[in-house]
C-alpha positions in Angstrom: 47.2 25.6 -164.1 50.6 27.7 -163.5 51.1 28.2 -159.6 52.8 31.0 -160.6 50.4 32.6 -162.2 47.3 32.0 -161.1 44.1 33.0 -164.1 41.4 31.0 -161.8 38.1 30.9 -163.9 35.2 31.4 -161.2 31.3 32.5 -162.1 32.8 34.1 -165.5 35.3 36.5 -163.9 39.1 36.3 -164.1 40.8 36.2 -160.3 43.6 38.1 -161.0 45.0 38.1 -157.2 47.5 35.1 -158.0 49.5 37.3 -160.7 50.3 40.1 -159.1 50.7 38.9 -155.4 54.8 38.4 -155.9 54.4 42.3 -156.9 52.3 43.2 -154.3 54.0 41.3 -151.6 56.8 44.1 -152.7 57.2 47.2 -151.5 55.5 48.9 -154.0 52.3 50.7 -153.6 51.4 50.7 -157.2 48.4 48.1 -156.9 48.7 45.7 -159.9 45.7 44.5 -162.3 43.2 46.7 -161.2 42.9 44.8 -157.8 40.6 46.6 -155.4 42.2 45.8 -151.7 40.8 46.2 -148.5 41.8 45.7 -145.5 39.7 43.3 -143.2 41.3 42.8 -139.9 43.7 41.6 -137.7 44.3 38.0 -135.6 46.9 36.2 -133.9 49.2 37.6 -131.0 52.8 39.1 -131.5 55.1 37.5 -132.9 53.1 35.9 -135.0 49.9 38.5 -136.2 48.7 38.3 -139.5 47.1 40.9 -141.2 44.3 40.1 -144.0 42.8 41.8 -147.0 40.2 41.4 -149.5 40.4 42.2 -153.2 36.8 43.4 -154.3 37.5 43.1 -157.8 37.1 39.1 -157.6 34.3 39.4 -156.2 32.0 36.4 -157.9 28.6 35.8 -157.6 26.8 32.5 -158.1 24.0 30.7 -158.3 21.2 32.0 -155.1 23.5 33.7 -152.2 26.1 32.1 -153.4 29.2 35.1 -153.6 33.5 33.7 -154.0 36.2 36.3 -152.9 39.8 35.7 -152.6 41.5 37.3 -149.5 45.2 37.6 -148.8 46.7 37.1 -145.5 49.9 38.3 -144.5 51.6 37.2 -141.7 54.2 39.1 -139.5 56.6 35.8 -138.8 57.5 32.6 -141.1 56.0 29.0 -140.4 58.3 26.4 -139.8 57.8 25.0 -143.4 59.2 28.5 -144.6 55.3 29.8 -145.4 54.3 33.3 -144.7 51.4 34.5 -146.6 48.1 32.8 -147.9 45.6 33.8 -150.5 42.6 32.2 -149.7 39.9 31.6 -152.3 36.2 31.4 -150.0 32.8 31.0 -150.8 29.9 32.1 -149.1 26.7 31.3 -148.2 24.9 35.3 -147.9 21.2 34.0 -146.2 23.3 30.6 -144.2 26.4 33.0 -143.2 28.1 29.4 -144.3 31.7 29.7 -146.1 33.8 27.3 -147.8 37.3 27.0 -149.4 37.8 26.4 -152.7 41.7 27.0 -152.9 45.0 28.2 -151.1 47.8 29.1 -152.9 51.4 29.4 -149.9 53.8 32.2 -150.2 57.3 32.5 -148.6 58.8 36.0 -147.2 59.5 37.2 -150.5 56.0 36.4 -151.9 57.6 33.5 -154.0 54.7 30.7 -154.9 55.1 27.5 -152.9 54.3 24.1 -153.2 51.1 22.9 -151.5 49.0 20.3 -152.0 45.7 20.5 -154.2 43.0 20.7 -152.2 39.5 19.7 -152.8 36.9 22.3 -151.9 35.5 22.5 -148.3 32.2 21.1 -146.8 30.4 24.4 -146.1 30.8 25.5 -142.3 28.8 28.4 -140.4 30.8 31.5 -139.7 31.8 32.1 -136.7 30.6 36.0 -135.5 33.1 38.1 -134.9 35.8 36.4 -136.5 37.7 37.4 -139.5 35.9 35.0 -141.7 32.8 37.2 -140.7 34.3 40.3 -141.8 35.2 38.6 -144.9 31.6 37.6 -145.9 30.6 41.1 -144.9 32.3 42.5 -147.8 31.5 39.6 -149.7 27.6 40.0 -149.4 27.6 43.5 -149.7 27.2 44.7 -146.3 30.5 45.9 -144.4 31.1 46.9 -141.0 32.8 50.0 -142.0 35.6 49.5 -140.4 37.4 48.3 -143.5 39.9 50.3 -145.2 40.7 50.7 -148.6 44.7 50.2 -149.4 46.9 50.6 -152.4 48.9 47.7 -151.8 49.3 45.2 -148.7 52.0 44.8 -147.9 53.3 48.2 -147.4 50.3 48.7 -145.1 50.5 45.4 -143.2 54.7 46.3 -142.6 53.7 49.7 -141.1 50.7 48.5 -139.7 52.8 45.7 -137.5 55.5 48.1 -136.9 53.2 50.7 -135.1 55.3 53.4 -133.8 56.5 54.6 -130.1 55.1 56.8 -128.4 55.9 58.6 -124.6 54.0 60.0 -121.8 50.4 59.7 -122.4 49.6 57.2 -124.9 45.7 57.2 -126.4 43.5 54.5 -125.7 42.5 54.4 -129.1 44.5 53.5 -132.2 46.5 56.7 -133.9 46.6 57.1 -137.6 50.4 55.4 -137.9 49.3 52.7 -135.9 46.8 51.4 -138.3 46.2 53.4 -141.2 47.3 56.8 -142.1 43.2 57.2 -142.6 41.8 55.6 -140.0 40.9 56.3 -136.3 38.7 53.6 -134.2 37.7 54.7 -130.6 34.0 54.5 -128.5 31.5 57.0 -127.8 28.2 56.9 -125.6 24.5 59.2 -126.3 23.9 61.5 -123.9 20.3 62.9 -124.9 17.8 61.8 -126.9 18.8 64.1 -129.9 21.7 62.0 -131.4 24.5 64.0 -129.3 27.7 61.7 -128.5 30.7 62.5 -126.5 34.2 61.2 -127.9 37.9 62.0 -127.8 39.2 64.5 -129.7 42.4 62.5 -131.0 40.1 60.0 -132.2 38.2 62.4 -135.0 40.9 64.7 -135.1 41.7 65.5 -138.9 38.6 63.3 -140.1 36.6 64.2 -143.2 34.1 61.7 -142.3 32.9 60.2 -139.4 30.7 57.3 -138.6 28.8 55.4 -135.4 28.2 52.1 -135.6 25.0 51.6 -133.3 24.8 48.7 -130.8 22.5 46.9 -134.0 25.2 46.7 -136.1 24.1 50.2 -138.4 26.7 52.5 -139.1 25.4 56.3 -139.0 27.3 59.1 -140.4 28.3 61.8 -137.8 29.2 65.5 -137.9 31.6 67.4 -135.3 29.4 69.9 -133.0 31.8 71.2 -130.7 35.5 70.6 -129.9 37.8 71.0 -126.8 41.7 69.6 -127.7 42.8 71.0 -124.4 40.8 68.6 -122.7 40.7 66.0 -125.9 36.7 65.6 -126.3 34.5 66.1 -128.7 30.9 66.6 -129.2 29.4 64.4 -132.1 26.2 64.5 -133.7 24.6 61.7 -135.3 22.0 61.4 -137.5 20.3 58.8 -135.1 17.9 58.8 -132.4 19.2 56.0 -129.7 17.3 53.9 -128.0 19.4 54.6 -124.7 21.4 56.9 -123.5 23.5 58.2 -120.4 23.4 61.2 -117.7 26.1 62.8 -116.0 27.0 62.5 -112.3 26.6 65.5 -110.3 29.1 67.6 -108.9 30.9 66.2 -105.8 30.1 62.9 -106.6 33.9 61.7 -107.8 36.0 60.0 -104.8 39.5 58.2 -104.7 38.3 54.7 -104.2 35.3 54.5 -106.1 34.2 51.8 -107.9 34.0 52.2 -112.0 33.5 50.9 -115.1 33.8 51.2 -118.8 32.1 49.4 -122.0 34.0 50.0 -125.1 35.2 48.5 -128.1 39.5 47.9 -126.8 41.3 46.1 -129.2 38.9 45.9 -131.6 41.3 44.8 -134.5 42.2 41.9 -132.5 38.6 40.9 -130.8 36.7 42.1 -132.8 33.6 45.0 -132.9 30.2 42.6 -132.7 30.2 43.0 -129.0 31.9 46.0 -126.9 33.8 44.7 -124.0 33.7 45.2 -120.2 36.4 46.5 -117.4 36.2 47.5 -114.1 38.4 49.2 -111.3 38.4 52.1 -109.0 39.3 55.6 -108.8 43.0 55.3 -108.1 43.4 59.7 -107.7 41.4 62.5 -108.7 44.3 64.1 -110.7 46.3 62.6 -113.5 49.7 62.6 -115.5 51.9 65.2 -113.6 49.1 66.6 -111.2 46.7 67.4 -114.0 43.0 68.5 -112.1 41.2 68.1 -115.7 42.1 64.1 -115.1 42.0 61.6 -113.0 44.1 58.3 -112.9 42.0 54.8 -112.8 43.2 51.0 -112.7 40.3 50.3 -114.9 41.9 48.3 -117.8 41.7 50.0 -121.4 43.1 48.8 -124.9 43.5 50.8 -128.1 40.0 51.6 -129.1 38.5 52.5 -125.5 39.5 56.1 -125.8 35.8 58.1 -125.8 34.1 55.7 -123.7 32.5 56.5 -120.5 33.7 56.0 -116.9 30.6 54.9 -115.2 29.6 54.5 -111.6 28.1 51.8 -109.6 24.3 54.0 -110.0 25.4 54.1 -114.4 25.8 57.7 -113.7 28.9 59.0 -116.2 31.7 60.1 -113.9 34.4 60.5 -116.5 35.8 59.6 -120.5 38.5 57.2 -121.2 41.6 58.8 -122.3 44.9 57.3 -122.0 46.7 54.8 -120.7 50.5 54.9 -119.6 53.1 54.7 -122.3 55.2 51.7 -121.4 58.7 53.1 -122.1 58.5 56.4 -121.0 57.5 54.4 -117.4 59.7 51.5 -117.4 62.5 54.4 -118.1 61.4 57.1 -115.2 60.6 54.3 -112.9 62.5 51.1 -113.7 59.1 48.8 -113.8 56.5 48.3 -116.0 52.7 50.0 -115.2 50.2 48.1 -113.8 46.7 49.5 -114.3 47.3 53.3 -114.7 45.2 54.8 -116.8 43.5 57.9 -117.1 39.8 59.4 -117.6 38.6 63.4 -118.4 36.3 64.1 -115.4 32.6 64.4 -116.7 33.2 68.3 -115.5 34.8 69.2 -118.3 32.5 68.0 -121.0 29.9 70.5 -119.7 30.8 73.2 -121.8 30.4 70.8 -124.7 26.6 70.4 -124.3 24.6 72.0 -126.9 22.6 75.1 -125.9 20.1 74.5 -123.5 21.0 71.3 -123.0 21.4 69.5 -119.9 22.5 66.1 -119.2 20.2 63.3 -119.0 18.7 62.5 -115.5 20.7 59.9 -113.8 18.4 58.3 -110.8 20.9 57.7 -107.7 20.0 54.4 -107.7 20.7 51.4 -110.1 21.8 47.8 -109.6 25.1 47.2 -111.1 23.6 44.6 -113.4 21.1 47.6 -114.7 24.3 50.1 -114.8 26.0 47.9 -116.9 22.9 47.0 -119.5 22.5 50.5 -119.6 26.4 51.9 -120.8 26.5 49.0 -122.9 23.2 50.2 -124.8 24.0 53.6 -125.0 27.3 53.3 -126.6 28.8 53.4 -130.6 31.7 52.5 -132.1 33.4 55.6 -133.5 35.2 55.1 -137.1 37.0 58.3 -138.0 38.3 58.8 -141.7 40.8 61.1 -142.3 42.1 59.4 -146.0 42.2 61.4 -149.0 39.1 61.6 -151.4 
């Protein structure tokens, strides 16, 4: 068999990914042989990320659960050996979650084939959760997370997706649409009432044509915008779900500088993945934000792109406030000659009120809780957002 051109005969289907990769590796964003790619995920740390897709169309199911994919990763820096990018051919286990690998094929910078070693196919090995590998066999068996996003090529995506873009002042917690995908938006929101009502970010669904929650079990609900307020960047979600938890507002007065807080969201969720939201704490550093703004207030609770909608929390797991925004590195390193250290910024809970639906209060928050209970409580009552703004 050709490195170079790679016709792999698996389960009756023709994997097609090994002719076309040099062209796709290319800056075009023609896709070549009918290839179906999606992207799955990123791993690694900077300078050395790499990015990883899926082509559905070699998709190739066996015998059983038995179900072969090849995926493509692309990596942001060049091994020592001169190797940049892999295609992967797996094989997975559906009912076991095992995988295996049946072959690798190297590419350079360029996408030029590589010598490597035959391999011999993997013993099978468990996946590990929350790993790429996981996401992977998702697709694979037919049940994504859907947070996967379809591409026309990868390459052009992964370049922009690595290169982000700068931003100043304010920067949101979650993800913008240049950042990752000109379609997608990832953030948090939490329940607040029994009906299916969630509160979010407004930059985070703004533009979408479809929205989804994935619930704290893994299902992904669709969603529909009920009310809006950019000025104050939230928005009122519902979701065609009834949850099993959900939060209740603090009352008025209740906010001091000094206070202890908390959020549970899904920050860097590329990076760490989505199975299991993630925990930081602080204080309430001021009870006004960026430039004196009273419809903010600045926190040293630690957030990471995909925070933005989650709730602030108190020590009695009453909602206090919704993540916003975090400072944009350069615009404070060039005003004030350091880097920021923990300041971040919330919406006060105050200003979601007019977002309720009509006779609609806030859930009842007892004044009460151990912190142990306030925690199991946010971290039950919240969703991963997934906001698709791509074309049809």
């Amino acid at each position: 068999m050709k490195r170079n051109k790679v016709f792999a005969a698996t389960g009756g289907a023709l994997v097609k990914l090994g002719a076309s990769i040099a062209f796709l590796l290319a800056a075009s964003s023609v896709p070549a042989d009918a290839a179906e790619w999606w992207w799955i995920g990123l791993n690694g740390a900077a300078p050395s990320r790499v990015v990883t897709y899926v082509d559905r169309e070699t998709i190739a199911r066996g015998k059983g659960d038995r179900v072969d994919i090849w995926a493509l990763a692309i990596g942001e820096a060049a091994l020592p050996n001169g190797q940049q990018h892999q295609a992967t051919h797996y094989s997975f286990r559906c009912g076991s979650r095992a995988f295996a690998t049946l072959d690798r094929i190297a590419y350079d910078a360029a996408g030029a084939v590589m010598p490597m070693m035959k391999i011999a196919p993997s013993a099978p090995a468990p996946v590990e959760k929350g790993s790429i590998g996981e996401s992977i066999l998702q697709v694979a068996c037919g049940t994504p997370a859907g947070t996967e996003v379809k591409v026309e090529a990868p390459m052009p995506h992964a370049q922009a997706f690595l290169a982000g873009r700068g931003t100043r002042g304010h920067t949101p917690a979650a993800p913008d649409s240049a950042s990752k995908d000109p379609g997608l938006s990832v953030g948090t929101g939490f329940f607040i009432g029994p009906a299916g009502h969630v509160l979010t970010s407004y930059h985070v669904i703004d533009g979408a044509r479809r929205i989804g929650c994935r619930m704290p079990n893994g299902i992904v609900h669709d969603a529909a915008i009920a009310r809006v307020s950019p000025a104050n960047d939230l928005a009122l979600l519902k979701v065609e779900a009834r949850p099993a938890r959900y939060l209740g507002f603090a009352p008025a007065g209740a906010l001091h500088a000094g206070d202890r807080v908390f959020t549970i969201g899904y920050g860097a969720a590329n990076y760490l993945g989505i199975t299991e939201p993630r925990f930081t704490d602080g204080t309430v550093s001021a009870l006004s934000g960026l430039g004196d703004e009273n419809a903010y207030m600045q926190i040293s609770v630690p957030v990471q792109p995909g925070n933005s909608g989650g709730p602030l929390v108190n020590e009695a797991g009453q909602v206090v406030g919704i993540i916003a925004a975090q400072a944009a590195v350069d615009a404070f390193l060039e005003a004030e000659g350091t880097l920021p250290q923990n300041v971040n910024w919330a919406v006060k809970v105050d200003y979601a009120a007019p977002l309720l639906p009509p006779l609609s209060t806030p859930a009842p928050a007892p004044a009460r809780r151990s912190r142990e209970q306030a925690i199991a409580l946010a971290r039950e009552s919240i969703c991963l957002v997934i906001a698709d703004s791509g074309a049809e």
